[in-house]
Backbone as a ProteinNet text record, in pm:
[ID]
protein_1_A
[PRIMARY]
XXXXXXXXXXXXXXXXXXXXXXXXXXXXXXXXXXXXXXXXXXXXXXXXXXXXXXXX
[TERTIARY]
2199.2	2067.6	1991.7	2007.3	1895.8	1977.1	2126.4	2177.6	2138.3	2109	2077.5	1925.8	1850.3	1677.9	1713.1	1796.7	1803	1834.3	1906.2	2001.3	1903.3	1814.4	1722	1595.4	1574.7	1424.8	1494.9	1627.5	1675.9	1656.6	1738.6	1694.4	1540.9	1497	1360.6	1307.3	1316.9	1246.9	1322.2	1466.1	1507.9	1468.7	1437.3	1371.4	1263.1	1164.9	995.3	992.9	1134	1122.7	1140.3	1223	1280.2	1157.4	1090.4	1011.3	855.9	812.7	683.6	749.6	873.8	915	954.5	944.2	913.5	772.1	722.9	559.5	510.8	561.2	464.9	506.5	628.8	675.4	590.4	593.4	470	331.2	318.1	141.3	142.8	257.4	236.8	179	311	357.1	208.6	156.4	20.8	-104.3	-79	-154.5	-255.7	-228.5	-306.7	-289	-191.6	-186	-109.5	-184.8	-74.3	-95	44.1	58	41.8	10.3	4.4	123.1	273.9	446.5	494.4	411.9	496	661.7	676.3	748.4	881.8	910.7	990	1076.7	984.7	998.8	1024.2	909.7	954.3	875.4	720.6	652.7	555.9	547.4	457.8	466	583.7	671.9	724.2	719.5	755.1	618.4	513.1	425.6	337.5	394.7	325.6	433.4	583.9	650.3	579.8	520.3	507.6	364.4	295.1	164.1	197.4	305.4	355.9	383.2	468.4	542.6	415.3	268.1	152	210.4	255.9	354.4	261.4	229.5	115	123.7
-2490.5	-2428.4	-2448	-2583.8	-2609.9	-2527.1	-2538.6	-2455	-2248.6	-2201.8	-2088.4	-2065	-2175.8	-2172.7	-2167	-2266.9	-2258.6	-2150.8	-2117	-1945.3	-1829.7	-1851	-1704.8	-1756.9	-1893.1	-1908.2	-1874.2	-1936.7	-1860.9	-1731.3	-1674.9	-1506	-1442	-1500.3	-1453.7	-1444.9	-1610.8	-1623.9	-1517.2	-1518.3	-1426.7	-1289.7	-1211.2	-1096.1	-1091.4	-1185.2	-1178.7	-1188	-1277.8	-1277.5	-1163.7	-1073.6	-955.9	-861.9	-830.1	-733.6	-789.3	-911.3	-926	-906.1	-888.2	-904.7	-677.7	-647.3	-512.1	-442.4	-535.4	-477.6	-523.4	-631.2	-648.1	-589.7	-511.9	-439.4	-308.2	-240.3	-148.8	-178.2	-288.3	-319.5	-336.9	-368.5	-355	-287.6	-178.6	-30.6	52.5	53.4	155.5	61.8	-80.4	-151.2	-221	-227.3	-300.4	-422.4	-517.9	-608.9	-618.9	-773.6	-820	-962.7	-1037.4	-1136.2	-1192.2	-1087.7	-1112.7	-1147.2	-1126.4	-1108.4	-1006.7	-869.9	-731.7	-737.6	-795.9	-775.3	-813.2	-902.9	-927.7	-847.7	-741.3	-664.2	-498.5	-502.6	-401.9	-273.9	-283.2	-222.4	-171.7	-206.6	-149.9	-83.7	-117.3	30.9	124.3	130.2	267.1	310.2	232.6	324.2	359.1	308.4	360.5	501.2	503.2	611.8	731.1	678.4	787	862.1	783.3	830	929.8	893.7	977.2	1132.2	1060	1253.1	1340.5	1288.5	1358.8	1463.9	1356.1	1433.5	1516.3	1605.5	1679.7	1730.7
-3291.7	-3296.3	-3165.5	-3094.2	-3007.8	-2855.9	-2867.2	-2783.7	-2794.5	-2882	-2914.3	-2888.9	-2851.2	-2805.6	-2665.2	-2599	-2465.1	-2385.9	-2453	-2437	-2435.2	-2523.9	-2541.5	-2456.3	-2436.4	-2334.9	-2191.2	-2174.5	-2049.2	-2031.1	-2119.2	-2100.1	-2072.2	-2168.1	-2179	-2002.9	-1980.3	-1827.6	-1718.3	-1735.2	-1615.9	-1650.7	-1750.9	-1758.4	-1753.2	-1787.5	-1734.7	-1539.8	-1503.1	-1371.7	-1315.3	-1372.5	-1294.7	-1321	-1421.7	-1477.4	-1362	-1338.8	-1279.8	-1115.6	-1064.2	-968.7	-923.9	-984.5	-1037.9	-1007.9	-1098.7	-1072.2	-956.6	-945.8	-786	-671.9	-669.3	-557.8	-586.7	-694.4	-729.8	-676.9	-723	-680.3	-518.4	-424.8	-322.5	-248.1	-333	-216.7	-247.3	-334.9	-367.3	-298.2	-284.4	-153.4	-246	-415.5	-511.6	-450.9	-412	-431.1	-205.6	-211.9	-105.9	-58.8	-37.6	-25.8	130.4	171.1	353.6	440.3	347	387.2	348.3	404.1	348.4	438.2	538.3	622.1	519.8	450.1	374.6	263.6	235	115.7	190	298.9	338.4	284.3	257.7	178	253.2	353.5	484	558.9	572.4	665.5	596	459	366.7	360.8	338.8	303.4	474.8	573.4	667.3	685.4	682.3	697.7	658.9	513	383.8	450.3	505.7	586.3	702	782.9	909	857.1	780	688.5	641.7	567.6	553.3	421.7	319.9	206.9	115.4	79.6	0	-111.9
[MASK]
++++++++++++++++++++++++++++++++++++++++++++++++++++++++

């Protein structure tokens, strides 16, 4: 039993990790959010690209 809690709180955490790790690349790129290390992710230079192109 206590092996079958460990198993599903594992899971649980690596999908809350992946899912808030998701949104915050969202909240980046639209410029909601920033950690002041876009350079890492790479979210600054897509959305400055996306500015150059003048997409309409």
């Amino acid at each position: 039993m206590a092996k079958g809690i460990k198993t599903l709180w594992g899971s649980l955490t690596i999908f809350f990790a992946g899912l808030w790790l998701v949104v915050r690349i969202i909240f980046e790129y639209f410029g909601i959010i920033s950690d002041g290390n876009d350079r890492t992710t790479g979210i600054k230079d897509l959305r400055e690209e996306y500015k150059k192109a003048n997409y309409k």
